[in-house]
N, C-alpha and C positions, 0 to 999 in steps of 0.2 A: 242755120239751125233749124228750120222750119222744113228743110227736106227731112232730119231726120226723125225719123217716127221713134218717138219718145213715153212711153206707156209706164207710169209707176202704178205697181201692182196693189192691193193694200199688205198687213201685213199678215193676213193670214195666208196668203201667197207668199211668205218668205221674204216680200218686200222685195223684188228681186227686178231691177229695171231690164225691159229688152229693148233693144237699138236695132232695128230692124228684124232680121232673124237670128242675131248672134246675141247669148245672154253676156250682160251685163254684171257682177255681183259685187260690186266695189260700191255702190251708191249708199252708202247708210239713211235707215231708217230712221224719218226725221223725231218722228212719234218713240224710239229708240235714244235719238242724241240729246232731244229737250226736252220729253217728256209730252203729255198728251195737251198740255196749253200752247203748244209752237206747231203743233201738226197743222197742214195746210188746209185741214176744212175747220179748221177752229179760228183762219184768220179774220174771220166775222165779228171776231166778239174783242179783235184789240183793239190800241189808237190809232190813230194816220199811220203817226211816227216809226208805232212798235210793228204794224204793218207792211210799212216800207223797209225795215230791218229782216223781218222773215222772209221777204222776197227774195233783197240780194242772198241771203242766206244760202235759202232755199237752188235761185239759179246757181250761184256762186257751185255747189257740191255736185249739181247734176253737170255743171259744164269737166269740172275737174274732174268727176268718176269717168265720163267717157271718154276724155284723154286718155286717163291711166289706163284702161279696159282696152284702147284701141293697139297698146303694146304688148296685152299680157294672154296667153292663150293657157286655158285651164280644161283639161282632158281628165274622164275617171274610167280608168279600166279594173279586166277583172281579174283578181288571180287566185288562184285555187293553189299555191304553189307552200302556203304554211296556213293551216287548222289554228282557227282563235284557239288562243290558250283560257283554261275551264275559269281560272283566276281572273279576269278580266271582268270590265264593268258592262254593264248592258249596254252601255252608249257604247263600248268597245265592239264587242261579240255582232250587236246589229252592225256595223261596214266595218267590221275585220276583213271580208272580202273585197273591200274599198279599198282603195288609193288614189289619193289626188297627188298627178303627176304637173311638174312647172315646165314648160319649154324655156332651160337658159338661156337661149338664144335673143327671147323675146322680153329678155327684160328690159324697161325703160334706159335710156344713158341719166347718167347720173343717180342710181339707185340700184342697190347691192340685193340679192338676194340672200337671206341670213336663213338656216338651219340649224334649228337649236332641237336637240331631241327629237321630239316627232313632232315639232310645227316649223311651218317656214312663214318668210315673212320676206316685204320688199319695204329697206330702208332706202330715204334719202340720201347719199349722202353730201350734197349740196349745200343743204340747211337743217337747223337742229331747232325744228318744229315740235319732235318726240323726242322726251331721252332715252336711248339706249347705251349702255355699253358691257362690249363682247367682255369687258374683263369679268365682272360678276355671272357669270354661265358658270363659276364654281358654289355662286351661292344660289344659285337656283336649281342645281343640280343637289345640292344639298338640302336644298327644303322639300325637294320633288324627294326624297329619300325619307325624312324626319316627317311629310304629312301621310306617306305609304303607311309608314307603321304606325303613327300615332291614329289613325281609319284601323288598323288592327287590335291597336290596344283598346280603342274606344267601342269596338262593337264586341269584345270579351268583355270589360268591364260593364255592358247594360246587359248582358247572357249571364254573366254570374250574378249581377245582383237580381233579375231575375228569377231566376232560378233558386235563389238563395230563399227569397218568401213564398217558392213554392214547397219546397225544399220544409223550410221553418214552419207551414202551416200542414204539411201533410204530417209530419212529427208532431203539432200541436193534437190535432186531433186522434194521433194513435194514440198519445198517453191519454188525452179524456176518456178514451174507449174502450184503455184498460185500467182506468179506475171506474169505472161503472163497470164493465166486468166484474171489479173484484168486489166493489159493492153489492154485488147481486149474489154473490157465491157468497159473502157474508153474513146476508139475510137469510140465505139457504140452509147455512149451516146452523146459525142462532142468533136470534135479533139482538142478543144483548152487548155483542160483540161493538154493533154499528151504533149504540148509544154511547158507549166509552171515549172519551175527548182524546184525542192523538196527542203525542208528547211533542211541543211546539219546536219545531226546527231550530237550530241556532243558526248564528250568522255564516260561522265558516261552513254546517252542511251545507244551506241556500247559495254559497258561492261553489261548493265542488260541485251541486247538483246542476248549477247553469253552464259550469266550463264544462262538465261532460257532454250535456247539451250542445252546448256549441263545438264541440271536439267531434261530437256525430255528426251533424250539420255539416262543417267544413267537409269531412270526411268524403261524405256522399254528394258533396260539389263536385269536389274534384276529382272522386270515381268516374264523374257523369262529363265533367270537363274534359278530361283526358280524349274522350272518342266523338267530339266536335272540330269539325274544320273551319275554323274562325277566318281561315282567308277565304273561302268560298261562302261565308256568309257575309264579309263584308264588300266582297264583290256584286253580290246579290242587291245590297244593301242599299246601292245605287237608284234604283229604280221602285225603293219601298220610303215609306215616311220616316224610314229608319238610317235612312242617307246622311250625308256629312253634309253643311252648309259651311261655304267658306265665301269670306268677307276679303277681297282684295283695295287698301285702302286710295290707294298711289298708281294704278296700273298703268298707266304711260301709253305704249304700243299692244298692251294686252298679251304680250307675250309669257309670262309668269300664270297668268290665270291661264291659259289655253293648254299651257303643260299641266297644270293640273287636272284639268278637265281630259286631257288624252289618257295621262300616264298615273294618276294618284289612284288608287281603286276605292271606291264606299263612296265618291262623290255625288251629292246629289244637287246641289244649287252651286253655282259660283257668279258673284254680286260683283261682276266689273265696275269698278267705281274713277273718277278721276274729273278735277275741276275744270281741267282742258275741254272742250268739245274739241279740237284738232285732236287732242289724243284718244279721245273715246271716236274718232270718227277713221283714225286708222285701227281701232280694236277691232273696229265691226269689218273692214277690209282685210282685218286676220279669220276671225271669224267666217268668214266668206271662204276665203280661200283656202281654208283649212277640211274644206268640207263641215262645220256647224251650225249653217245656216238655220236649220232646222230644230235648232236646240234652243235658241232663241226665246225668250219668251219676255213680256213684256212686264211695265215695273206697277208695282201698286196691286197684283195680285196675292194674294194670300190663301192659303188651307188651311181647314183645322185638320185634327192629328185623325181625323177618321177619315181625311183625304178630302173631304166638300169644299168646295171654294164657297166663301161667305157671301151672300147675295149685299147687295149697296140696299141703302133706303130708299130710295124711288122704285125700284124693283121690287122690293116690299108693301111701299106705299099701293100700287098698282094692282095686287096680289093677295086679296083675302087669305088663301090659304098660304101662301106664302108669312103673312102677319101673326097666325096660328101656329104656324112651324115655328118664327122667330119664337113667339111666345113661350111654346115649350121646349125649344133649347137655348131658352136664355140664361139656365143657372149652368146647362152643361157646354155652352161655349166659354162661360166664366172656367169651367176646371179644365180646359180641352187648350193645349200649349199652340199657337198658329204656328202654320206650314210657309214657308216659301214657295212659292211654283218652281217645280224641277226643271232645268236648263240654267241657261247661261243669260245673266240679264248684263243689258250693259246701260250704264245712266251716267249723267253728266250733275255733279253735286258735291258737297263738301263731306268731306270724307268724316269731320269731326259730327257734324249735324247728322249724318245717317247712322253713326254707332250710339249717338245719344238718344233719338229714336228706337234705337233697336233693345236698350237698356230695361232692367227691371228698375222699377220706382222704390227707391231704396226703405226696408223694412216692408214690403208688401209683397203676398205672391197673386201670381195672375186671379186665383178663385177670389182675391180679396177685392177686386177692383169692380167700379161699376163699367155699365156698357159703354158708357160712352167714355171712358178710359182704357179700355178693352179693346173697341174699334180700333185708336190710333196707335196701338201700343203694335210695334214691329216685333219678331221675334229674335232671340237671341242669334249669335253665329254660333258655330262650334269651334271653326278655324278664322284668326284674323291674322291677317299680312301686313305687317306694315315696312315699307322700304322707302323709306322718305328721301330727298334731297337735304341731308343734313341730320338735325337732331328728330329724334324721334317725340320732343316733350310734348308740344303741341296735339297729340296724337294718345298718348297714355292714358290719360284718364278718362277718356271715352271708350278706348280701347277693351280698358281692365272690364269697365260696367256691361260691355256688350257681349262678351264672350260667357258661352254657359258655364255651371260648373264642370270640371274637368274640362274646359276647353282649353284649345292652343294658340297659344301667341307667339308670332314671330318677329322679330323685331332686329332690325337695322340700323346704327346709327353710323352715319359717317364724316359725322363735326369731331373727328381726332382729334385734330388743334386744340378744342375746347378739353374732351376728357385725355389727351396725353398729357394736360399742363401747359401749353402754350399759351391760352387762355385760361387761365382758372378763376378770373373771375366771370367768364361769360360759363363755366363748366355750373360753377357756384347760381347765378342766376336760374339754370336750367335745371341742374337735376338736385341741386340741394346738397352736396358737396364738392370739397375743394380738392380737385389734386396734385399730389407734388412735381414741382418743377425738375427737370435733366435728372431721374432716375432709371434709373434699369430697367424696373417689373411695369413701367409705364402701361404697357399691353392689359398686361392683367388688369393693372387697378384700373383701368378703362371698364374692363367687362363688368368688375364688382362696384365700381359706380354708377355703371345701368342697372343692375340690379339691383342695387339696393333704391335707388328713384323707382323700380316698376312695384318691392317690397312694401314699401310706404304710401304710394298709390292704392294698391291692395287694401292697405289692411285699413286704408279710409271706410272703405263699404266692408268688412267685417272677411277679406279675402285672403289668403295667400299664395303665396308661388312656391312652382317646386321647379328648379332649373333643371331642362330635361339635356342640353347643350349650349356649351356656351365659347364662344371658339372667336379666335382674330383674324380675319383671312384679310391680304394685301391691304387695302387703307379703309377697313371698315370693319367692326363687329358687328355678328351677329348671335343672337341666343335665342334658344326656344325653351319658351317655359309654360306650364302649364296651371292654369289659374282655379283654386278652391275658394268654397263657400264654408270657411273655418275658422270660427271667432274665437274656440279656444287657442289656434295656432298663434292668433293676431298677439296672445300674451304672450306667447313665447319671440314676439319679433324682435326683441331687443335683446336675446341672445343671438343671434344673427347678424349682429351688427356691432361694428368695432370701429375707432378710432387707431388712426398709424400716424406712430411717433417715430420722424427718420433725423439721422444723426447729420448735422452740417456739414461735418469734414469726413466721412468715410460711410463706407455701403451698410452698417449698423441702423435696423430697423427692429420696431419693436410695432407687434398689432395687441390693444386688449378691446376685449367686448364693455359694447356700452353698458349693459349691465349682466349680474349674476344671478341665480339661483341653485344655491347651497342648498344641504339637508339641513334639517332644523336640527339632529345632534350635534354638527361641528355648528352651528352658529352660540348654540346654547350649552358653553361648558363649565362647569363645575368641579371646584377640588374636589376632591375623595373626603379631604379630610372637613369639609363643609357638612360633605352628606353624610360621615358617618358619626358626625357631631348632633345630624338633626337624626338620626335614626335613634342613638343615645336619648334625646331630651324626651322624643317620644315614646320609648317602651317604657322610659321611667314613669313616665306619666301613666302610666297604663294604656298607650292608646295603640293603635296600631301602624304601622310604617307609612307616612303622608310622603315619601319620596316622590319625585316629579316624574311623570310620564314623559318617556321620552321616543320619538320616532324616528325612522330612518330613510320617510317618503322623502319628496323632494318638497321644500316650502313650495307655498304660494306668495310667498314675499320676493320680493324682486329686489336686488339692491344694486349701487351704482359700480361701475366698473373701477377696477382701478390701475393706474396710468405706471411708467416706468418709476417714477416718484415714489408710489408707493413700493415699490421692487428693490429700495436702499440705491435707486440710479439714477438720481436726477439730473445727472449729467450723464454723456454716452459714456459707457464702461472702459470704450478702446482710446479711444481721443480726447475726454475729458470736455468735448464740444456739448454746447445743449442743442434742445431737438427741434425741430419745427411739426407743426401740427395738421395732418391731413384727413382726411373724409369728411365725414362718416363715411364706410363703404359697408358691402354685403363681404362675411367673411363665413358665411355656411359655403356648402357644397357648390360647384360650378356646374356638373355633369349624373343624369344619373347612369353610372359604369353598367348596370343592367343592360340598361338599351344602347351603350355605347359598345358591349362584346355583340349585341344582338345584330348592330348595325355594318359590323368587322363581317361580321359571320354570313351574313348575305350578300355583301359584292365580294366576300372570297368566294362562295357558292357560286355568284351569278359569273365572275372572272371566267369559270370552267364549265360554262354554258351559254356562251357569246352575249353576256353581259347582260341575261335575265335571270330572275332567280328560278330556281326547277322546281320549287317549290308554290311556285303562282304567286308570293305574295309581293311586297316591293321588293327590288324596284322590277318593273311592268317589263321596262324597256333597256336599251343600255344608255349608259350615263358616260357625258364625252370625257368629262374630268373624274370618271371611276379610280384609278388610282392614285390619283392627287387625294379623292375624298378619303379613301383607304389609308392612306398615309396618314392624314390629318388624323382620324379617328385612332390609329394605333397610338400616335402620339399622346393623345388626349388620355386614352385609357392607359396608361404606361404612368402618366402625374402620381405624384403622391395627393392624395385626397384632403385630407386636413392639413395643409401647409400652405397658408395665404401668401400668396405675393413670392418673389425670390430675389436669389442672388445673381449678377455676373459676373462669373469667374475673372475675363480680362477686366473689369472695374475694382473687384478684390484685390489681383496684383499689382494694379497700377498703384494703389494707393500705400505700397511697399515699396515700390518701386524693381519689383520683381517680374522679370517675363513668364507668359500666362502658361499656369501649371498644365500637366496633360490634364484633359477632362477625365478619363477613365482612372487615372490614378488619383485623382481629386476625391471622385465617387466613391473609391474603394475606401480610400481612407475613414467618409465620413459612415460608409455601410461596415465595417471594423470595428469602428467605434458602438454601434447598436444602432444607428436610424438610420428613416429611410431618405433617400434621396431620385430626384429624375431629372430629365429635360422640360422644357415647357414648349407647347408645339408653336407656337410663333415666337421662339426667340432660340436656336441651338445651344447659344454659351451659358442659358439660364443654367442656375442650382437649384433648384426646388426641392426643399429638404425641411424636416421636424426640428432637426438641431438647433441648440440656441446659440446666439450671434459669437457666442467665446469658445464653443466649440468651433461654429469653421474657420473664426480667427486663430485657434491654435493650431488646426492644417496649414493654412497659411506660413506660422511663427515655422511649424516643423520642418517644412519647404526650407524656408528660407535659409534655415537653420543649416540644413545640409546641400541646399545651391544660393549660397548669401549672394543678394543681389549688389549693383551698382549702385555706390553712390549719388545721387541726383545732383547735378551742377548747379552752383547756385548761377545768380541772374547777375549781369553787371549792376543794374539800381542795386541789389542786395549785397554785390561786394562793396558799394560806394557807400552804402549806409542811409541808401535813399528812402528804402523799402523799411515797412515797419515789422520790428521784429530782426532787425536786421544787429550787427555788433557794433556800428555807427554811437557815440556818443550821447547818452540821454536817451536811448532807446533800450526798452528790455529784449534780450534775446528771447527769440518763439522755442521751442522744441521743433525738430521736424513732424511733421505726423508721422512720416514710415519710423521713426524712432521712435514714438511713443507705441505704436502699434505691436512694433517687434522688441520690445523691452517687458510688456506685460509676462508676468509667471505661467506658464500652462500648468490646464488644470486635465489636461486630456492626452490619455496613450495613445499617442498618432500611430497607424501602421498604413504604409502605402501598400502593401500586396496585396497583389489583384487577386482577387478569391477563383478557383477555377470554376468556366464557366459566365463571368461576371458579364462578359462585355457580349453578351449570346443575346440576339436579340430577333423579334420575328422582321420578317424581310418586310421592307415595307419604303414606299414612298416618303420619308417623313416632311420633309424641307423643300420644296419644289422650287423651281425656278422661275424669275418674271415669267407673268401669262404673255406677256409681248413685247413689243417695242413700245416706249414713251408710254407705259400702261401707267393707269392713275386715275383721279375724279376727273371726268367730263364738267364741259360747261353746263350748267342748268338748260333746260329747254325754256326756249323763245316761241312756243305754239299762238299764245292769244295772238301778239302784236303781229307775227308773220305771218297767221289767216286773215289779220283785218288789213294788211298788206295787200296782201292777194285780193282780196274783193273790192279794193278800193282803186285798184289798179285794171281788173276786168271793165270799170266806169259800166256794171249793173246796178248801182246804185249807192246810197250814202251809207253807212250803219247809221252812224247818229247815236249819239247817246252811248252805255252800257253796254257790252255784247249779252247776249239770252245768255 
């Protein structure tokens, strides 16, 4: 060891070890993984104990980076061979002329070289130190898609409203300017005119004269909107105070944040987070290798919005003028939002404790806070990630408070078990509902019982959601939603929210909302012959007609929902079975279809330009699972919109005992009849349709009716009279259920023909097939106890105690 000449550089040298004349870039920076109290000149100030821990640490990572480094050869050359594209972010555009090349050859034995997008990276694959797995490269590939555009929409969204109060006060002032004008040509004419009191506006002029107002206004937005290029500014955007901050909570191998940072445009911070230091210590060995050494920056830095980094108190203390300066912007850093430092930080920390730091102090805004509230106050994120091992709850309500307004939440959960029902009491413990066991639409009511837990989190702090996608890929959901500062909304969140009552013996479900809001005419009616009894008593009386005021806004009373019970069906309509009782769930919108044709619309574009878009904006680069994503989203947009939850068709006939009708003829039927119906994109046999439950039960009856099914055999217990229900003595016979089903009267003109045209659908991926062989959840990573393996095992020393 002492032959090899060993130099750590600090880290304003990129931290970058050289081993004689060959660099080094795999050593992570210690001041990097623990923070500035574990850095090696700070070992002065700990105990023995905690001293002797930072050592082996310390050697422990220098001996293992020059291993790794002594297999891996990292070359940058240059090529001139493809012009940065204009859309690209300045961390792009500065080493578009770059490329870091890997020599295969030189990869370690036993570790894989993975390319995902435009980073690469060297796993183990030995040990599961770091989780990875290749199968989610479709949900990363799809958030690297959903945070392109949401950097799009969010730097349109701060241009128009921008622009909106510049907009609003250049019009405030030309009418002041031309009522003084006319005051002046008033007085000119004859003063007596200007003494005369103006006849006082009524209500409806003061509201036509503000909509015209605002009808101008919008107008001349979006005159002025129309000939702005929102993707080259938020490319730009990158490298201004006006950048994106995004919060990675869970990042593992850092591979997720590094595609952002390549491929997302408008990026300006990205906060590698992760409790591991094994995983935060192979982030910074992506980072390395990816060429971002350089982008690096360290934690505990801040700016205010005018770009200055905040001086510390001892640098104050020191610095009369300095104390002067603090003095007089001490009320304008109270109104001045703080800055992250732009690059890539990476930290070793609890993912819950840095978003509640980063949170506003509820009912306060930053100008209301003193200094020394001020100081430690983080600033919000704009994008937060969260992709947990499991449930996401533990992670929510930190999450909700640290995201700005309009920011973006991404979120993962992948404890199925718990929301498909197999646990519904551990689903019930986590997110505050229950749901139903071996049903069909299981997929769905997973996604609308995450969302209604992130709904109700929300609207704690006075917030709501607006689900921007919400989709079930292989054994995980994920949804991206975006979170408001909207306390009126928060009344409205119990229309949003419904209770599912599903039938015991057959696929008959019923969803109603927790609660109502009627107009106050249908709640408050009255005979005729009431009112024209009181118009009678009062013109006799001499007086004038006291008739009730009546309106046709929407109350502000809220009342309670009401259940099948009240619908005259207290038992299920088809089988005479009672119900069981599931959610609460989220029964608004799952998707907003805007941005879900928006999102079509650009990898069909980028498909026919080698998988970028021509247009600069997302996606950057091409995306490996591009037509799986495209498939997914055509699905998604194809849903009927208002139709919570669905049917399966083979679960329908089975319960008739009828083999499974064609889907297409299915559909037609129930599109004949007047509604809508679709597929659901993780499930093909789904019915997702407006119909009620006796309408597709009479497609069903119709079917049958003209290909009458088999008989169902009974069971020997049930010819012996074992079984209850059975003809056996002292038993009452059951009905079958396919009998009772298909015995009900229709109330609906079935017609199967397929309307021409019907089955015309755009081309598209929809149903993909396994990402692999044996694909599915990985084991969790074993990082802490296989590093303190590893250094126990080098016999450099004890840890003792805690790891840092």
């Amino acid at each position: 060891r002492a032959s090899r000449h060993i130099k750590l550089s600090s880290l304003n040298n990129s931290s970058i070890i050289h081993k004689s004349t060959e660099q080094s870039p795999l050593l992570p920076s210690l001041s990097l993984l623990f923070g500035h109290h574990h850095h090696p000149r700070n070992y002065l100030h700990c105990t023995r104990q905690q001293h002797h821990q930072h050592q082996a640490i310390h050697h422990h990572l220098l001996k293992r980076s020059i291993h790794k480094t002594s297999h891996i050869t990292m070359t940058t050359t240059t090529t001139n061979t493809t012009p940065p594209s204009p859309s690209n972010n300045d961390k792009d555009t500065s080493t578009s002329n770059a490329s870091t090349t890997i020599d295969t050859p030189s990869v370690p034995p036993g570790h894989q070289l993975i390319t995902e997008g435009q980073i690469t990276m060297l796993y183990p694959q030995s040990e599961n130190s770091v989780f990875y797995n290749p199968v989610q490269v479709q949900n990363r590939d799809l958030s690297v898609l959903m945070l392109g555009m949401y950097a799009e929409r969010r730097t349109e969204r701060a241009w128009v409203s921008a622009r909106r109060k510049e907009v609003r006060k250049e019009m405030m002032m030309s009418e002041q300017l031309e009522k003084e004008e006319q005051k002046k040509k008033e007085e000119e004419e004859g003063g007596e005119t200007t003494t005369k009191k103006k006849k006082k506006e009524s209500k409806e002029e003061r509201k036509a004269k503000v909509a015209r107002f605002e009808s101008a206004l919008e107008a001349r937005v979006s005159a002025d909107k129309s000939s702005v290029d929102f993707t080259e500014l938020t490319a730009r955007s990158s490298s201004s105070p006006n950048g994106m901050s995004v919060f990675e909570a869970l990042a593992a191998s850092g591979l997720r944040s590094l595609r952002y940072w390549k491929e997302v445009p408008g990026v300006r911070t990205i906060v590698v987070n992760d409790l591991d230091p094994v995983a935060v210590e192979m982030a910074r060995e992506n980072v390395v290798r990816n060429g971002f050494v350089n982008d690096l920056v360290e934690n505990r830095q801040f700016d205010n919005a005018n770009g200055m980094k905040q001086q510390s108190k001892d640098d104050n203390n020191n610095n009369d003028d300095a104390q002067k300066q603090k003095k007089e912007e001490k009320g304008q850093n109270q109104t001045n939002h703080k800055l992250r430092p732009a690059g890539l930080q990476l930290q070793v920390g609890d993912a819950t404790h840095e978003m509640y730091m980063s949170r506003l102090p509820p009912n306060l805004h930053p100008h209301q806070l003193n200094p020394t509230q001020f100081h430690h106050l983080k600033p919000q994120y704009d994008v937060i990630d969260l992709d947990p091992y499991g449930s996401c709850a533990p992670f929510s309500d930190a999450a909700i408070q640290s995201v700005v307004d309009g920011g973006l939440l991404a979120v993962t959960c992948t404890d199925m078990a718990a929301l498909g029902g197999s646990h519904p009491e551990t689903c019930y413990g986590r997110y505050g509902a229950f749901p139903i066991q071996r049903v069909g639409y299981l997929q769905e009511l997973a996604l609308r019982i995450l969302l209604y837990h992130l709904s109700v989190v929300a609207g704690r702090y006075g917030r709501t959601i607006r689900p921007v996608l919400s989709v079930g890929m292989a054994f995980y959901c994920r949804v991206f939603v975006e979170v408001y500062d909207d306390k009126a909304g928060v009344n409205n969140l119990s229309l949003n929210h419904g209770h599912l009552f599903q039938s015991t013996k057959c696929s008959t479900f019923h969803i109603t909302p927790v609660a109502t809001n009627e107009a106050v005419s249908s709640q408050q009616q009255n005979d005729t012959s009431d009112e024209t009894n009181a118009e009678n008593k009062t013109e006799g009386r001499g007086g004038g007609s006291r008739k009730k005021r009546r309106s046709n806004k929407p109350s502000n009373v809220y009342r309670n929902g009401r259940g099948p019970c009240s619908l005259d069906e207290p038992l299920c309509g088809e089988t005479g079975a009672p119900y069981k009782l599931g959610g609460p769930l989220w029964i608004g919108p799952l998707h907003d279809l805007e941005i879900v044709h928006d999102a079509i619309a650009r990898l069909e574009s980028a498909a026919e330009n080698g998988g970028v878009n021509p247009l600069g904006g997302a996606p950057l680069h091409p995306l490996h699972t591009a037509s799986t994503l495209h498939g997914l989203l055509v699905s998604v947009s194809e849903e009927v919109p208002d139709a919570p939850l669905y049917h399966c068709l083979p679960s329908l006939c089975s319960s008739v005992n009828s083999p499974t009708i064609p889907m297409l003829n299915f559909r037609a039927a129930l599109v004949n009849a007047g509604y809508e119906v679709s597929a659901y994109h993780k499930e093909p046999s789904a019915v997702k349709t407006n119909a009620p439950n006796y309408v597709v039960w009479d497609v069903v009856r119709a079917w049958c009716k003209e290909y009458p099914p088999a008989k169902r055999k009974e069971s020997k217990r049930h010819r012996k009279g074992e079984e209850q229900g059975s003809n056996a003595p002292g038993n009452q016979p059951d009905v079958d259920i396919a009998t009772k089903i298909l015995s009900k009267e229709m109330r609906t003109e079935v017609d199967f023909t397929i309307p021409k045209g019907f089955g015309e659908r755009k081309k598209a991926r929809r149903w993909a097939l396994n990402p692999e062989k044996n694909w599915g959840p990985k084991k969790a990573a074993s990082g802490k106890n296989k590093r303190k393996k590893e250094v126990d095992e080098d016999g450099d020393g004890e840890m003792g105690g805690e790891e840092p």
